[in-house]
C-alpha positions in Angstrom: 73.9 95.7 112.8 75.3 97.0 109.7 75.2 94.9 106.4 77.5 93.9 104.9 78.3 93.4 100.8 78.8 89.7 100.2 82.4 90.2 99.4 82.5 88.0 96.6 89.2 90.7 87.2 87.6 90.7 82.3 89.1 87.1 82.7 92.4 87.2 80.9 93.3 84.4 78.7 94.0 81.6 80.5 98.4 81.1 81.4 100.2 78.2 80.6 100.1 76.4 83.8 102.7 77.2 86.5 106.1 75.4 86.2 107.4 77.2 89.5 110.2 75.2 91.0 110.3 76.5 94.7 113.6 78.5 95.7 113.3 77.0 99.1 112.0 73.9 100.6 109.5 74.9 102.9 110.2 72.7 106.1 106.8 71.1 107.4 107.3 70.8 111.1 105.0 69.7 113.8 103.2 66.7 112.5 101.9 64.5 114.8 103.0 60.9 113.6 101.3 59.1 116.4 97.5 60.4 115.3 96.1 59.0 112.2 95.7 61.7 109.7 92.2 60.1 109.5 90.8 60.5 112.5 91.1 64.8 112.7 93.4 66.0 110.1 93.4 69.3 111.6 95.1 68.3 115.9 97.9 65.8 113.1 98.7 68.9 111.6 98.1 71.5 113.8 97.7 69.6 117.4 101.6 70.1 118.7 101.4 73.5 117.7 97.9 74.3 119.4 98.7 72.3 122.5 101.7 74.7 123.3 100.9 78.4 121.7 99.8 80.1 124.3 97.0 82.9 123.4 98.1 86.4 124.2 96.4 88.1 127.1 95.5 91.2 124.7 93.7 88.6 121.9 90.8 86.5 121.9 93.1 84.0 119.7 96.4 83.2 118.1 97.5 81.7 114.8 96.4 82.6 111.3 93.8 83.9 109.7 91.8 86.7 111.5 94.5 86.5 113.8 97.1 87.3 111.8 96.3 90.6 112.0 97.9 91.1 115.0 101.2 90.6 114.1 100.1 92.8 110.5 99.1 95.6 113.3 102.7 95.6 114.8 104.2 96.1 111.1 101.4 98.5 110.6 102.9 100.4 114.3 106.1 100.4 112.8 105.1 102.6 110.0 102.7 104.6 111.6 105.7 105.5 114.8 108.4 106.1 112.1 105.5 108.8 110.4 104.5 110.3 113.0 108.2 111.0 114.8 108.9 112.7 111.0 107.7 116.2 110.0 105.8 116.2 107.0 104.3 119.0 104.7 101.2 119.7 105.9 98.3 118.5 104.0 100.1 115.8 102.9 99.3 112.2 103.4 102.6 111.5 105.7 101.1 114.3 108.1 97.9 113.0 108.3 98.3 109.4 109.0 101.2 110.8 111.3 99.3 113.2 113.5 96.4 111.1 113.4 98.4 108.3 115.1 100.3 110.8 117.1 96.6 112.5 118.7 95.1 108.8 119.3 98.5 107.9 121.1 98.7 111.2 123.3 96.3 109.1 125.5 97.2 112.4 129.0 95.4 114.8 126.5 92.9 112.2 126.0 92.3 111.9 129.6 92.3 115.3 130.5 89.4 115.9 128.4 87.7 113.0 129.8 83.7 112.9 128.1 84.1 117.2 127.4 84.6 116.1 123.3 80.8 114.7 123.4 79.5 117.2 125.9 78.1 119.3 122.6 76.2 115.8 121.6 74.6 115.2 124.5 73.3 118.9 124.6 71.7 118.2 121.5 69.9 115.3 122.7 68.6 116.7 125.6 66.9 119.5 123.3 65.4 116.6 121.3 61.3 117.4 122.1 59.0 115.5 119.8 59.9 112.9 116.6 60.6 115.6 114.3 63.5 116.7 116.6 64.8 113.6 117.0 64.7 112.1 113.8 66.6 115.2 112.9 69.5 114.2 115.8 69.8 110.8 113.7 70.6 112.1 110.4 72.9 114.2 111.9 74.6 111.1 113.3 74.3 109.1 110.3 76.7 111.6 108.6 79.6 111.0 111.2 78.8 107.3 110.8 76.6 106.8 113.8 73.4 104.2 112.4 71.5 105.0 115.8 68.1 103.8 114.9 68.6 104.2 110.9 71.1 102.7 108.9 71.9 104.0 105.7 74.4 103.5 102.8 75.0 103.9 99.5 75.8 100.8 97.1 75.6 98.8 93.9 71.5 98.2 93.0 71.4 94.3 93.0 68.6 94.0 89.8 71.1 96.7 87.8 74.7 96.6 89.4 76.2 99.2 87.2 73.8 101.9 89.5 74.5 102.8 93.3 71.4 103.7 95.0 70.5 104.2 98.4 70.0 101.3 101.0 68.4 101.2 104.7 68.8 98.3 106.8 68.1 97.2 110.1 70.2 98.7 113.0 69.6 99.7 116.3 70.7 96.5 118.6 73.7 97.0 121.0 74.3 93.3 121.3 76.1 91.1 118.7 72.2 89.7 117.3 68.6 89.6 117.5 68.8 85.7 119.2 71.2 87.5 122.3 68.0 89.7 123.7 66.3 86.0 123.7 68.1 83.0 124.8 68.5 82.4 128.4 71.4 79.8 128.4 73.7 81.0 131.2 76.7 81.9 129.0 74.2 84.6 126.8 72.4 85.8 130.1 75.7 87.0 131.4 76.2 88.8 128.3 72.7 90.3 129.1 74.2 91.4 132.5 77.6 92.1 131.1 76.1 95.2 128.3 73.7 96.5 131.2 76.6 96.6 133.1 78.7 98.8 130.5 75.4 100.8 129.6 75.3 101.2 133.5 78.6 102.7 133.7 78.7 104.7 130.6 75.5 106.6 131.9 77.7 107.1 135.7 80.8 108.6 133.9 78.5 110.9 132.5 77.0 112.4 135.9 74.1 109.4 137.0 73.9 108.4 140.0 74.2 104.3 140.2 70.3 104.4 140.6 69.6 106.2 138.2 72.1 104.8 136.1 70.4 101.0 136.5 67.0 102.3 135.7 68.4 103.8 132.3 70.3 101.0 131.0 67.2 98.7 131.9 65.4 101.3 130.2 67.8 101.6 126.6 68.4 97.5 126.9 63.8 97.2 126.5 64.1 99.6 123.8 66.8 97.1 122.0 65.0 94.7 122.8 61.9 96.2 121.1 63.7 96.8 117.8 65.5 93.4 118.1 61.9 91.7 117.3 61.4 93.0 114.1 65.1 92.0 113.2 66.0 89.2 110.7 68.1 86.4 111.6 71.3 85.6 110.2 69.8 82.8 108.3 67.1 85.4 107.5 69.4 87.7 106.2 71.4 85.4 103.7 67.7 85.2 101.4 69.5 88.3 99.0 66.2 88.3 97.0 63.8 89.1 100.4 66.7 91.9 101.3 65.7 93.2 97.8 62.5 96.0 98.3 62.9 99.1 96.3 60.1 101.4 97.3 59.2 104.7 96.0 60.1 107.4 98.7 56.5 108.2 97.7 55.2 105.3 99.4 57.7 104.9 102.1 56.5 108.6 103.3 52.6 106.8 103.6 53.9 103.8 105.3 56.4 105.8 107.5 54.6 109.1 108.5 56.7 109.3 111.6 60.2 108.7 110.0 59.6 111.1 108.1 61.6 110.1 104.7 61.1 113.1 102.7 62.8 115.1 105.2 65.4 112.7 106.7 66.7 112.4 103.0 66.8 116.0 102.4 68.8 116.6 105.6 71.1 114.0 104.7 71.2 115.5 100.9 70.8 112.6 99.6 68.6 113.1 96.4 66.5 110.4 95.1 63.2 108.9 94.3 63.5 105.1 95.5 65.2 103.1 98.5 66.1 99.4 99.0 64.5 98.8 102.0 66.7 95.6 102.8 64.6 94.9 105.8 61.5 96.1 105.9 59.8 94.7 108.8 62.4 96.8 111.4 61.4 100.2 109.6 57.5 99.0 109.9 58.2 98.3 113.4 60.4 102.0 113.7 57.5 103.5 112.4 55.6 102.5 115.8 58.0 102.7 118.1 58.6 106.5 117.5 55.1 106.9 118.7 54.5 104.5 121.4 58.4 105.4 122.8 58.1 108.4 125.2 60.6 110.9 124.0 62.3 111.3 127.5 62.7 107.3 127.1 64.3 108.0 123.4 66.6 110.6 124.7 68.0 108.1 127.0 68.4 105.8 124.3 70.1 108.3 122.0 72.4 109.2 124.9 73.3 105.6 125.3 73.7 104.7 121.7 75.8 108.0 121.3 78.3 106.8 124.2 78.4 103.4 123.2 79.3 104.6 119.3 82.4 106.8 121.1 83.2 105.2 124.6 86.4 103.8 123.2 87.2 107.4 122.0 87.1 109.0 125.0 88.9 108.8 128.7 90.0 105.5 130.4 87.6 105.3 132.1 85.4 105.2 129.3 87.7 102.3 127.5 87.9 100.8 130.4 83.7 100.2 130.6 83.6 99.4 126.8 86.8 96.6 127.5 84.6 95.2 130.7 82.2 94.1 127.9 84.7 93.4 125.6 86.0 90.7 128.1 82.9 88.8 128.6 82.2 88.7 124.8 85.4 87.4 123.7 87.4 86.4 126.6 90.2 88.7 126.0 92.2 88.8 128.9 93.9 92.8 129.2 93.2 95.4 126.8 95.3 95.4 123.8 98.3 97.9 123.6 97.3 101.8 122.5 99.7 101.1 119.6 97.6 98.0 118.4 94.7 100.1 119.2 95.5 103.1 117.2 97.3 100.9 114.1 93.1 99.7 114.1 92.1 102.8 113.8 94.3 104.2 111.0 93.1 101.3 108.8 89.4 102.1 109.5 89.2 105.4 109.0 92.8 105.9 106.5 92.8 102.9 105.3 93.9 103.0 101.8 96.6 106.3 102.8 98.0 103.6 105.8 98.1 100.8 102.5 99.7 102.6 100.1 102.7 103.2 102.8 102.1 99.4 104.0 102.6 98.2 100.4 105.7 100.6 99.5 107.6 98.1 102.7 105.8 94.7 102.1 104.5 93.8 99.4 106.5 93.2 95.7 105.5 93.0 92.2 106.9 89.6 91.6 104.3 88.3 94.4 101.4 89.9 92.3 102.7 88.2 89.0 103.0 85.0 90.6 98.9 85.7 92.8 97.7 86.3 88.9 99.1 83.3 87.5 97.5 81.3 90.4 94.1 82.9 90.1 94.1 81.9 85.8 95.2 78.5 86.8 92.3 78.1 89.0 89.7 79.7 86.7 91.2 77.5 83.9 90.4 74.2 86.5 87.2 75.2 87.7 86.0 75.4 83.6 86.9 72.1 83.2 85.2 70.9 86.1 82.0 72.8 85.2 82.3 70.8 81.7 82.3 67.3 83.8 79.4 68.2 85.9 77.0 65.4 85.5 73.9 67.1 87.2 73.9 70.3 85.4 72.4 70.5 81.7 74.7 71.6 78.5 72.6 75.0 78.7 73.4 76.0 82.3 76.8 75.0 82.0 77.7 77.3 79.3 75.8 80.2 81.7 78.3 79.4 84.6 81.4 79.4 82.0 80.2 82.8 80.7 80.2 84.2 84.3 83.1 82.8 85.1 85.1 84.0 82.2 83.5 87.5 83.4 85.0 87.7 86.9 87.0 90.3 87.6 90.5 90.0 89.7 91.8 92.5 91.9 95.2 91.9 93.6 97.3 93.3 95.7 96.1 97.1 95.7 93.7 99.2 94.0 94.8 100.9 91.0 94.2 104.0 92.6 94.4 105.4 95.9 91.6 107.4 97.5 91.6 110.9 98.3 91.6 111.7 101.5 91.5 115.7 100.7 88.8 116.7 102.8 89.6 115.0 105.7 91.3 117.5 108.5 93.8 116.5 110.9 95.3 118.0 114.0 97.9 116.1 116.2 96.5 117.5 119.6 92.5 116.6 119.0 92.0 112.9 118.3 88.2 113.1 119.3 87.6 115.4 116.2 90.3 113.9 114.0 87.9 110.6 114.1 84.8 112.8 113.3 86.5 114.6 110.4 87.7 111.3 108.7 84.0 109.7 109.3 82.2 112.4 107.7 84.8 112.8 104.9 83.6 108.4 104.6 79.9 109.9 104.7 80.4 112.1 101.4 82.1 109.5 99.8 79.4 107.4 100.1 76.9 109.6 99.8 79.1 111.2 96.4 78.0 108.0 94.8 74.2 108.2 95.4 72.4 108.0 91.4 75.7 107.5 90.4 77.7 104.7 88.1 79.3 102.0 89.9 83.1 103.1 90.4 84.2 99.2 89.8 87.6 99.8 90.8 86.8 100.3 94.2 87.8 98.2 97.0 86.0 97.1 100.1 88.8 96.0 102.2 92.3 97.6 103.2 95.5 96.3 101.6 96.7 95.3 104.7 93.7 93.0 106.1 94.3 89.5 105.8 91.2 88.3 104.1 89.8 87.6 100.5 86.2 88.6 99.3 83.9 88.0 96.4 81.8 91.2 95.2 78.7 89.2 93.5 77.4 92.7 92.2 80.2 93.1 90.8 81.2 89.5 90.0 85.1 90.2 91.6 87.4 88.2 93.3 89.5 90.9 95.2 92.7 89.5 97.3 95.0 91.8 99.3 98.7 92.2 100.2 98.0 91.5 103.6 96.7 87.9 102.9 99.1 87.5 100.3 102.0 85.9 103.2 102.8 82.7 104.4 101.2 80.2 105.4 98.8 81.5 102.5 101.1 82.6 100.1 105.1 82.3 99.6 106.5 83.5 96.5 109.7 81.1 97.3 107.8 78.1 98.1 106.6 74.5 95.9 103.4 74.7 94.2 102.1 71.9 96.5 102.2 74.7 99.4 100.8 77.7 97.3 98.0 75.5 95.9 97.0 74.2 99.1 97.2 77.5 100.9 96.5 80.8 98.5 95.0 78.3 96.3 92.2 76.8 98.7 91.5 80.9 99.0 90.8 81.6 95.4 88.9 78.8 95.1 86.9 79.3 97.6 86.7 83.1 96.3 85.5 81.6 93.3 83.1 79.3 94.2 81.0 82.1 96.1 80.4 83.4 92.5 78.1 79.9 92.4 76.9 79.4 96.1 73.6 79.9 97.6 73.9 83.1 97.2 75.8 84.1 94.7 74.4 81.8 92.3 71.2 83.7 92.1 73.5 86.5 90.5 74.3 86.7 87.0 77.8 87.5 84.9 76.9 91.3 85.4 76.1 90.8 88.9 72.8 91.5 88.8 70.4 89.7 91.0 68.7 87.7 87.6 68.2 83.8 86.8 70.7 82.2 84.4 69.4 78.7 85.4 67.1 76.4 84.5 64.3 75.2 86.7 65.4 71.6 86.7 68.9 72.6 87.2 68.5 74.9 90.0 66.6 72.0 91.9 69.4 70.0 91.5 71.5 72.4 92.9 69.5 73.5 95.6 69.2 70.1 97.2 73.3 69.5 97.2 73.3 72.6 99.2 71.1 71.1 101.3 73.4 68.2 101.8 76.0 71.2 102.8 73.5 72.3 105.6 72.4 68.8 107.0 76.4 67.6 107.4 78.0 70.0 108.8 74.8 70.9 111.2 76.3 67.8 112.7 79.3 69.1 113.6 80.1 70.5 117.1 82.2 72.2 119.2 83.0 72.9 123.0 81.3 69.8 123.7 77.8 70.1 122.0 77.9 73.4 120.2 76.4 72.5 116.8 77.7 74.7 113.8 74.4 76.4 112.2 75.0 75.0 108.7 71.9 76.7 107.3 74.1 80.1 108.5 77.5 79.0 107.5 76.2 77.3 104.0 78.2 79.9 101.5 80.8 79.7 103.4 80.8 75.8 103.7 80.2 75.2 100.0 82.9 77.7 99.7 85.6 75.8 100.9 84.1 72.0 100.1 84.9 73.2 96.0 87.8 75.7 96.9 89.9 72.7 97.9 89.0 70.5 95.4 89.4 73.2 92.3 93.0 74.0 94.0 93.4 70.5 93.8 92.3 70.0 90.0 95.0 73.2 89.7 97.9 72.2 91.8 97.8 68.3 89.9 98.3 70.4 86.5 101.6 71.6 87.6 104.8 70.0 87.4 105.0 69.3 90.8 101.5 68.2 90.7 102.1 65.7 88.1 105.2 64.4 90.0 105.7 62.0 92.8 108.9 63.2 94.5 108.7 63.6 98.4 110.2 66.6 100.1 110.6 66.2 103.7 109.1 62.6 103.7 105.6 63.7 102.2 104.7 63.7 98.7 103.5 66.5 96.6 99.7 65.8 97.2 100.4 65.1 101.2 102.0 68.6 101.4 99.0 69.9 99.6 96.3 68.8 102.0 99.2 69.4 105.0 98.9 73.6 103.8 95.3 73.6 103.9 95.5 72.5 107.6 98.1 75.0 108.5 96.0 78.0 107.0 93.3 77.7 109.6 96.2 76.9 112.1 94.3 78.7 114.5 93.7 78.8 118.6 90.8 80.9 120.2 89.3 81.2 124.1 86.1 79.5 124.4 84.3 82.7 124.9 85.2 83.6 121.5 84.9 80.5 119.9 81.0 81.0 121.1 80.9 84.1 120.1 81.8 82.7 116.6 79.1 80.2 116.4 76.6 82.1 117.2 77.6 85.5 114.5 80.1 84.2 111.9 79.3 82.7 108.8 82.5 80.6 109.0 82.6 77.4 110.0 85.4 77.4 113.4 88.8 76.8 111.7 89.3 73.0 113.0 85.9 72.2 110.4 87.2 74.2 107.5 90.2 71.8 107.4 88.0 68.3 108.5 84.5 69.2 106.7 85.4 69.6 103.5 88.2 66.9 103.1 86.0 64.4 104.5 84.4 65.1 101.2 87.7 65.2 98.7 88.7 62.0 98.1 92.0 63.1 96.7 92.5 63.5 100.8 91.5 59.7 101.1 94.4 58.2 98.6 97.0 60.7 100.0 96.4 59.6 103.3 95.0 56.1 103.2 92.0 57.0 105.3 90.0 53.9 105.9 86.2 53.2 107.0 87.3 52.6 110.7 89.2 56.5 110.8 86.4 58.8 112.3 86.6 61.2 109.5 85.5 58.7 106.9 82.6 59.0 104.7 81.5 56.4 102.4 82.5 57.6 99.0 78.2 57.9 97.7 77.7 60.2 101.3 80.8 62.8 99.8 79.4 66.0 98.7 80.7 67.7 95.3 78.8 70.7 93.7 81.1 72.0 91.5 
């Protein structure tokens, strides 16, 4: 599984705070009046709405948030259809987002050439003879972006950020975690059956017989399952100080003989002395395997991997196996459109070309003004609430206002564009246009190897909605395409904004001082800034963040893994109540005047429901629990205001609403 940065601007003088009168009243429909706002603030809010929506057959979910990037890929489709219908000067940006959408849409062409694109790959694998041979396959799969049994990448060194040095972590699984290959509850056993099933068919498309075809994904699934015992966990994997080994390549060529190091990084031309091994125990366990493997059983493997890493590349028949699986994980009913499909795939592999054209149509200056003064008014109000802190020492508090004054801001879009000069586009061969673009994202990354830290680079696309923290790089980083109601409305009353883009940034913020993040200082280097005593204090209300909402459930008795979900619980716990400090020093804030019948503070809370206003099958909604670090959407609205008391006075909750903590049991960190 690849890793993934824990996306976490000099801070500008702090703005006069905002005195925004809304252009518009922002009608709040679909209350609930006969629920007490007590008892689950998210179904009062949100329960008309989610009773009635019904989820598209092509999505796994509807609503905001993650799915909100649905609707962005149908504006995305409507740039990318005007492009491509336009002739452009070759070379040019317009030609190759155009023809790249045009090839990935001419799906007869696609067909016709049915698995013939990969036939040259396959070749090569059957040619592989000993470890040498094969380890030499990888590396020349890691530079068109295929991890195989060895992932690599190039990033900021966490002990001296303003450095990019090379990183190898643990890869080599086909299904979503290590704990999949192990439980043997009925819904993950039919996920077991599900990926031997697609294996199974991705092997017969290819020329095996069904026999054979079993026996080989039987074969590749023991192989994954083999590597999946030396993975970490997920809970594993948050500890960013055991994910921190740099070895000497020296040493990693004695305790690796069969890898082989020296050469694997010589093929890949990267040149350098040391690696962060993020996860040692996998390579140890590599190391092994590459011996006590047979290399007929690898070859199967490789074949596998390679089909798996291009099935949805390739003929139907070949989407259709990969969708099978796709169906079982997540519940999605029909495959999505090839528009939706191919809108997906400009943003991964064009992203910033297809966001400079998204932001041209959707995105205005004023909005960015507006995002900025936000973000200063929340910096300004999570200051003062480090200052009243009555756990943390004098010392440690001027060490968090340091960093905090430190953090960068990106909003919007980056300052620059990237170049996408060496990546070659035709409008008749999709299958190589995909290779070109992912080997032209290869020698960026590999471009930056011993280099300085580029810290205007982004790790999102404009037009994703989402938000991330950098904590090697201590930046808060929001895009256009979150920057939209029910987040964001540049028309709207502050009570809205504060509650919506406002609960965001805080919660950007606060991962500069969560488990994780904390252990990073204001140059985003993995370093202490804490004292001992104050770091034990700190630890053990994050502990109070684990035990709580470990007692929260879903789909009956699901329990939410708070030891997993921690950052992202803490996260939001202090985003709502710094965008609450915020919002109340506004005039609006300050003020008592209803609009709609609700006061300023109950339209607050009412837009931090409606963000997570979201609706997702059950088989996704387990996939969730079990792999993503957030909390499901109905807890990031009821966890953390059970813990704001702000949320009690607004609403007169009262000891007998279920949502009620006693006001000693309410968590605050920051």
């Amino acid at each position: 599984m690849k890793n993934s940065l824990l996306l976490f601007i000099a801070f500008l003088a702090f703005t006069s705070c905002s005195k925004h009168q809304g252009k518009k009243n922002v009608a709040i429909t679909g209350i609930d009046s006969t629920l007490r706002p007590g008892d689950d603030f998210f179904k009062y809010v949100n329960g008309k709405w989610y009773d009635s929506v019904p989820i598209p057959a092509s999505q796994a979910g509807v609503g905001v948030y993650m799915f909100m990037n649905y609707p962005q890929r149908m504006r995305l489709q409507g740039i990318l259809d005007s492009i491509s219908e336009s002739k452009n000067p070759a070379g040019s940006i317009a030609q190759k987002v155009g023809d790249f959408y045009a090839s990935g849409m001419d799906t007869v062409t696609i067909d016709k050439r049915g698995y013939t694109p990969i036939k040259p790959l396959l070749a090569k694998i059957e040619a592989i003879s000993d470890v040498p041979s094969l380890m030499n396959f990888v590396v020349n799969e890691v530079k068109v972006d295929n991890s195989s049994i060895i992932g690599f990448g190039v990033s900021p060194d966490d002990k001296n950020s303003s450095m990019n040095i090379a990183q190898v972590y643990q890869t080599g699984i086909g299904l979503p975690d290590k704990d999949y290959y192990f439980k043997s509850d009925s819904s993950t056993v039919a996920i077991q059956k599900s990926y031997k099933k697609y294996l199974a068919a991705l092997f017969q498309q290819t020329g095996s017989n069904a026999k054979e075809a079993i026996k080989n994904a039987n074969l590749v699934y023991d192989i994954d399952k083999q590597l999946a015992v030396s993975h970490k966990t997920k809970v594993e994997l948050r500890d960013v100080q055991a994910n921190y080994n740099k070895m000497a390549v020296t040493d990693l060529v004695k305790r690796h003989p069969n890898i082989g190091w020296t050469t694997f990084l010589n093929n890949l031309g990267a040149k350098t002395d040391s690696i962060n091994v993020c996860q040692p125990a996998y390579y140890d366990a590599l190391n092994k395997l590459l011996k006590t493997i047979p290399i007929a059983n690898w070859k199967i493997y490789l074949k596998a991997n390679s089909l798996e890493r291009y099935a949805d590349d390739l003929s139907k028949p070949f989407v259709d196996a990969s969708f099978e699986y796709t169906k079982v994980l997540s519940g999605q009913a029909v495959q999505k459109s090839r528009g939706e499909i191919m809108a997906n795939v400009l943003d991964n592999y064009l992203g910033e070309a297809l966001g400079e054209l998204y932001v041209k149509k959707y995105f205005s200056e004023d909005a960015k003004k507006r995002m900025l003064i936000l973000v200063n008014n929340l910096q300004k109000a999570y200051a003062k609430r480090i200052d009243k802190l009555e756990w943390m020492s004098q010392s440690t508090k001027q060490k968090a206002k340091e960093k905090l004054a430190a953090m960068t801001k990106k909003i919007g879009y980056p300052d620059k564009w990237k170049d996408y000069s060496n990546v070659q586009i035709a409008r008749n061969t999709y299958f190589e246009n995909i290779v070109s673009a992912a080997t032209a994202a290869y020698q960026f990354q590999l471009a930056k190897l011993g280099k300085p830290v580029d810290k205007s680079e982004w790790y999102t696309t404009v037009p994703t909605v989402t938000a991330y923290n950098n904590p090697t790089a201590n930046e808060i980083v929001f895009p256009a395409g979150i920057l939209q109601p029910p987040y964001f409305d540049n028309n709207a009353d502050d009570a809205l904004n504060y509650g919506g883009i406002g609960m965001v940034i805080g919660h950007e913020i606060t991962h500069t001082f969560d488990d994780q993040g904390a252990q990073y200082d204001k140059d985003g280097n993995l370093k202490n800034w804490w004292t001992k005593e104050d770091y034990a204090k700190f630890k053990s209300r994050i502990q109070q963040v684990i035990n709580l909402y470990s007692t929260y459930t879903v789909l009956g008795d699901l329990h939410i893994n708070g030891e997993m979900t921690v950052g992202e619980n803490t996260a939001d716990i202090a985003g709502i109540a710094v965008a609450y400090d915020a919002f109340k020093m506004t005039e609006e804030g300050k003020g008592n005047t209803k609009i709609d019948g609700f006061t300023p503070d109950q339209r607050f809370f009412i837009s931090i429901a409606k963000i997570w206003r979201v609706k997702m099958k059950d088989e996704f909604l387990r996939l969730w629990i079990n792999n993503n670090p957030h909390s499901p959407p109905n807890w990031r609205v009821n966890g953390p205001l059970m813990n704001t008391t702000p949320f009690y006075d607004a609403f007169n909750v009262q000891p007998k609403d279920k949502m009620f903590l006693p006001k000693k049991e309410r968590i605050t960190i920051w």
